[in-house]
N, C-alpha and C positions, 0 to 999 in steps of 0.2 A: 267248484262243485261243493256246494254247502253242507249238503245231506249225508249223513252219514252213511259211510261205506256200503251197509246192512239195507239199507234202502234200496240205492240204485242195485244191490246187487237181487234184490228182491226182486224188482222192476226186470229186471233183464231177465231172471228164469221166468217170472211168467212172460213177457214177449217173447221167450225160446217155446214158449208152450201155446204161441199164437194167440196172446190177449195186447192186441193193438192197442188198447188204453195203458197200457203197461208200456208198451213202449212210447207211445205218446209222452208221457208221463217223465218218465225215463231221459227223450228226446228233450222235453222240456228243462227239466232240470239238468241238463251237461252241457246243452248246445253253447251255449252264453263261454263257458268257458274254450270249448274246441274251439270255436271261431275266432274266440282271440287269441288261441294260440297260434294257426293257420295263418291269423293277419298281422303276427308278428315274425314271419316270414316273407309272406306271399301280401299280394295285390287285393283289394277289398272281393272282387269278381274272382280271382284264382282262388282266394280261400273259404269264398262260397259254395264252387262246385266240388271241390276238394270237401270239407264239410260234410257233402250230400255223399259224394262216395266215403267216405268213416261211416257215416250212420248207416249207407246200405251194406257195408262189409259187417259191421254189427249184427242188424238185423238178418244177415243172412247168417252168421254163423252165433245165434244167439243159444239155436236150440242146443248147444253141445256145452255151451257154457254151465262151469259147475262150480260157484263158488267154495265149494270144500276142495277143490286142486290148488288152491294157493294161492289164485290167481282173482280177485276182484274186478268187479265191473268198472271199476274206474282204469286199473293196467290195462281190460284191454280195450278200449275207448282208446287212452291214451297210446298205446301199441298201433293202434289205426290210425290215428290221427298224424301220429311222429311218420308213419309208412308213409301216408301221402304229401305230408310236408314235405319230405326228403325225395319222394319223386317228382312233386312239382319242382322244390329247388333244382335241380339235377337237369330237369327238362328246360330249365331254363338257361343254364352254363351251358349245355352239349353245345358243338357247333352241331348246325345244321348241315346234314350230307346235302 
């Protein structure tokens, strides 16, 4: 993610305040990176869909996002991304019942 911090974390209050171009925006400029983190776990197809679920747990919990708590829009990008990597992995060890 090239952009600085201040950016994406701009981008994400307004997508928390329902400016779909903000997250578009947003979407644009992080995906590149999640995806290749995703696919240095998982399968090109598992870290696709995976992907798709990070971005919609984002956007769903984007309106609460306040970057004055500490927490940057990049942690929690990367906090969603690391969640579903580790339950794809996971889902893939378990034996099957």
């Amino acid at each position: 993610m090239r952009d600085q911090p201040g950016d994406i974390d701009g981008l994400l209050v307004a997508a928390g305040g329902g400016d779909q171009s903000a997250y578009a925006a947003f979407y644009d400029r992080t995906a590149p990176t999640v995806l290749q983190m995703l696919c240095a776990a998982l399968d090109q197809v598992a870290a696709e869909r995976a992907a798709l679920r990070v971005y919609l747990r984002v956007w769903r919990t984007a309106p609460s996002f306040n970057p004055r708590s500490g927490r940057s829009a990049s942690d929690v990008l990367m906090s969603a991304a690391l969640r579903e990597r580790a339950i794809q992995t996971i889902g893939r060890t378990e034996p099957r019942s």
